[in-house]
C-alpha positions as CSV (number, residue, x, y, z in Angstrom):
1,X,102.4,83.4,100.6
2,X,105.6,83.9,101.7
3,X,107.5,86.7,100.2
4,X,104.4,87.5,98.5
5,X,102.7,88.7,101.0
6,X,104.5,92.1,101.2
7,X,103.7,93.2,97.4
8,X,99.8,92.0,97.9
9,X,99.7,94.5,102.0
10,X,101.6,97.0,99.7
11,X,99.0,96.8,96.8
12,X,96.2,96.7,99.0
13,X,96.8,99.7,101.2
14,X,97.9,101.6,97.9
15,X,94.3,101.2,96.8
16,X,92.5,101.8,99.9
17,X,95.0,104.6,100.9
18,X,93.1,107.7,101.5
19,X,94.1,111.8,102.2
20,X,94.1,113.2,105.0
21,X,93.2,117.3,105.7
22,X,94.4,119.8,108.4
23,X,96.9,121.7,109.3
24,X,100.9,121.4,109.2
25,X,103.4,124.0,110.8
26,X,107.2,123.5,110.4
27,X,110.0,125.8,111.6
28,X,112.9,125.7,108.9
29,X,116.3,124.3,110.4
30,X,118.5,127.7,108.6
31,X,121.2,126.1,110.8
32,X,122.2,123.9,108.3
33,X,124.7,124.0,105.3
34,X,122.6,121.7,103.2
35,X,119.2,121.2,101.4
36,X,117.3,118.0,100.9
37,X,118.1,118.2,97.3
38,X,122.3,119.3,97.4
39,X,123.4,115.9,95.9
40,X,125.5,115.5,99.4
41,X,125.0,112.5,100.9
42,X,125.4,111.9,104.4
43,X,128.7,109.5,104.7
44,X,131.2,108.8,107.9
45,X,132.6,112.0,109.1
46,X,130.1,114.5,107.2
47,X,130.8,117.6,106.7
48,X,127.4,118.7,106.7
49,X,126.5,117.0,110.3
50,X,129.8,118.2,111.7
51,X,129.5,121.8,110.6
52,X,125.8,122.0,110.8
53,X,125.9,121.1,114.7
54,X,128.4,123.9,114.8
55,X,125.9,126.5,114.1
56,X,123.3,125.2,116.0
57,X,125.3,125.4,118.9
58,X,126.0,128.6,118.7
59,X,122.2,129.7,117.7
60,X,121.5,128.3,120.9
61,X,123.7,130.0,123.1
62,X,122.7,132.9,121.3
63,X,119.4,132.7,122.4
64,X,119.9,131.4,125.7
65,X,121.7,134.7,126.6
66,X,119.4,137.3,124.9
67,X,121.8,138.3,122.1
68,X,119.3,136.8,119.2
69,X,117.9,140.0,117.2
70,X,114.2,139.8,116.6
71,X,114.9,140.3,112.7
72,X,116.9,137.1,112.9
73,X,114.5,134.7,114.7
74,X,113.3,132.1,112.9
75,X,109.4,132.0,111.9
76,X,107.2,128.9,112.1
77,X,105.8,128.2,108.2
78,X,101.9,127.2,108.2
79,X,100.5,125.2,105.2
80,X,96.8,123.8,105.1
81,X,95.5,121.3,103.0
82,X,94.9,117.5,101.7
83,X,97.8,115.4,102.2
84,X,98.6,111.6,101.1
85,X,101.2,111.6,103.1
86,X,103.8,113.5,105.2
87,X,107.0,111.5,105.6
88,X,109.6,113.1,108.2
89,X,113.1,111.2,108.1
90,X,116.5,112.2,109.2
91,X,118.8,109.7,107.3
92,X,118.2,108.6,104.0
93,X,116.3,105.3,105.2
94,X,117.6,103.6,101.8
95,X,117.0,99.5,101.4
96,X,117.0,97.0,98.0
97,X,113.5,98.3,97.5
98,X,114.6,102.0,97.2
99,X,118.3,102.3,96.7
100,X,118.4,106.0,97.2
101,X,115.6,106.1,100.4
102,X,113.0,108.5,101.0
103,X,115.0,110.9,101.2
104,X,118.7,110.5,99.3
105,X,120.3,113.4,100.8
106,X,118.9,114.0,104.6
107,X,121.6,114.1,107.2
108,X,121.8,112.0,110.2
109,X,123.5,114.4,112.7
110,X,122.8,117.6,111.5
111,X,119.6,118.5,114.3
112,X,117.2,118.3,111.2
113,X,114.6,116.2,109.5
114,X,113.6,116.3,105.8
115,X,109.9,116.9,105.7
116,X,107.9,115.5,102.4
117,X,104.7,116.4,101.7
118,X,102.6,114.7,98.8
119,X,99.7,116.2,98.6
120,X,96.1,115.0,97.2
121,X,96.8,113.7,93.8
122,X,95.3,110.8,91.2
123,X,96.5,107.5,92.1
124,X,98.4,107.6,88.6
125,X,100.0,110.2,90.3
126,X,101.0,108.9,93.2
127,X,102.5,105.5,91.9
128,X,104.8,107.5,89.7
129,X,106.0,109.0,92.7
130,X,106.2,105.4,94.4
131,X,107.9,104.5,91.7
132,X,110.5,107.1,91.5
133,X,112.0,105.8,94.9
134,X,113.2,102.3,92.9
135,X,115.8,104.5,90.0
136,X,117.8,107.4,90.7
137,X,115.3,110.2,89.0
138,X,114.6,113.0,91.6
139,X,111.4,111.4,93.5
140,X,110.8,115.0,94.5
141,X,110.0,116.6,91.0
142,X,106.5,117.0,91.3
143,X,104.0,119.7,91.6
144,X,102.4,117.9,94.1
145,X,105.7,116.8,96.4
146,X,107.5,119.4,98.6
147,X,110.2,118.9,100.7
148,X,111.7,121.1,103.6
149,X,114.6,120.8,105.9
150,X,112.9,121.1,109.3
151,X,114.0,121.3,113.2
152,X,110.4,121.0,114.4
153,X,106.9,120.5,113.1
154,X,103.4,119.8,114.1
155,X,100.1,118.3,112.6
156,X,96.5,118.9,112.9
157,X,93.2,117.1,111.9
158,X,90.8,119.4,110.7
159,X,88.4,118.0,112.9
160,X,90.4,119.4,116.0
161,X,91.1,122.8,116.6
162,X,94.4,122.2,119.1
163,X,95.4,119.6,121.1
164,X,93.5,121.1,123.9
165,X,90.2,119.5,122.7
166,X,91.4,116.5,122.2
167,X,89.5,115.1,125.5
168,X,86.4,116.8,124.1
169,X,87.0,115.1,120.6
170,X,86.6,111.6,122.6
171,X,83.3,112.2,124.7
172,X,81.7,113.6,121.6
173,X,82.9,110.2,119.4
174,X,80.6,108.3,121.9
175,X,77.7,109.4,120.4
176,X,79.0,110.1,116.8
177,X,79.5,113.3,115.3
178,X,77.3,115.5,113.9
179,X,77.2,116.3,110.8
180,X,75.6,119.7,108.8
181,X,74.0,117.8,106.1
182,X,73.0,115.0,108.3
183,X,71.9,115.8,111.4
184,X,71.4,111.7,112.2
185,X,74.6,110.8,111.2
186,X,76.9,108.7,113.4
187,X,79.9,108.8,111.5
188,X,83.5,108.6,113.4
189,X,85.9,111.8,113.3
190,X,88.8,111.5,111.0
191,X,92.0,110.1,112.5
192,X,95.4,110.2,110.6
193,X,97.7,106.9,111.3
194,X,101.2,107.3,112.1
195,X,104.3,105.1,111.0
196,X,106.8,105.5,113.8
197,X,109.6,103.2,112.9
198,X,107.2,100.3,112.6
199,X,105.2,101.6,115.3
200,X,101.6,102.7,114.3
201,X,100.1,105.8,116.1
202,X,96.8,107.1,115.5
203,X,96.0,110.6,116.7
204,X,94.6,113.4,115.1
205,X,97.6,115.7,116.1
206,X,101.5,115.2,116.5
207,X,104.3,117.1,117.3
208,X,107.8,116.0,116.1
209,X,110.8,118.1,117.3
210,X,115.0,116.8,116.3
211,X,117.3,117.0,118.8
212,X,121.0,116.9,117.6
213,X,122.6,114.1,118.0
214,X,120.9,113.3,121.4
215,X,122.1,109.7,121.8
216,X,126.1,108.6,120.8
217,X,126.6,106.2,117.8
218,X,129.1,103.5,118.5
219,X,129.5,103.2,114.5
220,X,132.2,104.0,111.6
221,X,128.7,105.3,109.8
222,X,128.4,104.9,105.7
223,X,131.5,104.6,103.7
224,X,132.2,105.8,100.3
225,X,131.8,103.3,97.9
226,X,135.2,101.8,96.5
């Protein structure tokens, strides 16, 4: 099929793509200067990165020697619902299929990720959103799309109250779970699948934390274009 063979997976999973319920809790990165929807892109010496890192730094040593008031701590945010996806990027992740990326404006060295949520919607719904990612309209102008600036956030299936009982989710899967209106039912628990750079993951919980630019870039990074 050839090059084909992408648009046909891409069709294929868009119509068998289902939602997935539970729980998401983010803590807000306040340390930075920007939003995911400033207009500023992230280019080669970014202000943003460069100043942003600046005030984590100092947020940390802040805390690490007590002088944090309680009034300024940060809170962790809790939203529950159905979700088509929950995309977490920190650079724009642009290529010829989306110009712009998932998320235009996020910021490769400023210690956050930009968090999108698309919740349950028609598929109608969701293909215009799709197709907002291939022209420069704002793909995050939806009721149903949020998107937050995060440091830190973590999911969970409905099916599992914490990552505690996760051992006890598996020996209960032998035998199927039981269901209210079917007592006889041998249906399998709920998983969500995760995209991890190409790597698929499934679990029904996940915790994702930034950590500012943890590893040194041996680049010149994204130039303006002439």
């Amino acid at each position: 099929m050839g090059l084909v063979r992408y648009d046909f997976s891409g069709l294929k999973t868009f119509l068998s793509h289902q939602y997935y319920e539970g729980t998401l809790s983010f803590l807000p990165a306040q340390h930075t200067v920007g939003s995911p929807r400033d207009n500023k892109p992230c280019r080669a010496g970014c202000f943003v990165c460069r100043q942003s890192k600046q005030q984590l730094e100092e947020e940390e040593k802040k805390a690490l020697y007590g002088l944090e008031n309680a009034e300024e701590m940060e809170e962790w945010q809790v939203t529950c619902g159905k979700f088509l996806a929950i995309n977490a990027t920190n650079m724009s992740c642009a290529c010829p299929r989306s110009p712009g990326g998932l998320s235009p404006f996020a910021h490769l060295g400023d210690g956050s990720s930009d968090l999108i949520l698309i919740r349950k919607c028609s598929r109608f719904n969701f293909l215009r959103f799709l197709i907002r990612h291939t022209n420069q309209e704002d793909q995050f102008d939806f009721t149903f799309v949020e998107v937050y600036r995060v440091k830190k956030f973590h999911f969970t299936s409905k099916h599992v109250e914490d990552e505690d009982n996760d051992s006890k989710e598996q020996e209960k899967q032998k035998f199927g779970k039981i269901c209210k209106d079917r007592p006889s039912c041998t249906c399998s628990a709920s998983r969500s699948s995760w995209n991890c750079d190409g790597e698929v993951m499934h679990s029904p919980a996940i915790e994702v934390r930034v950590h500012c630019q943890l590893v040194r870039l041996f680049a010149r990074g994204i130039e303006e274009e002439s």
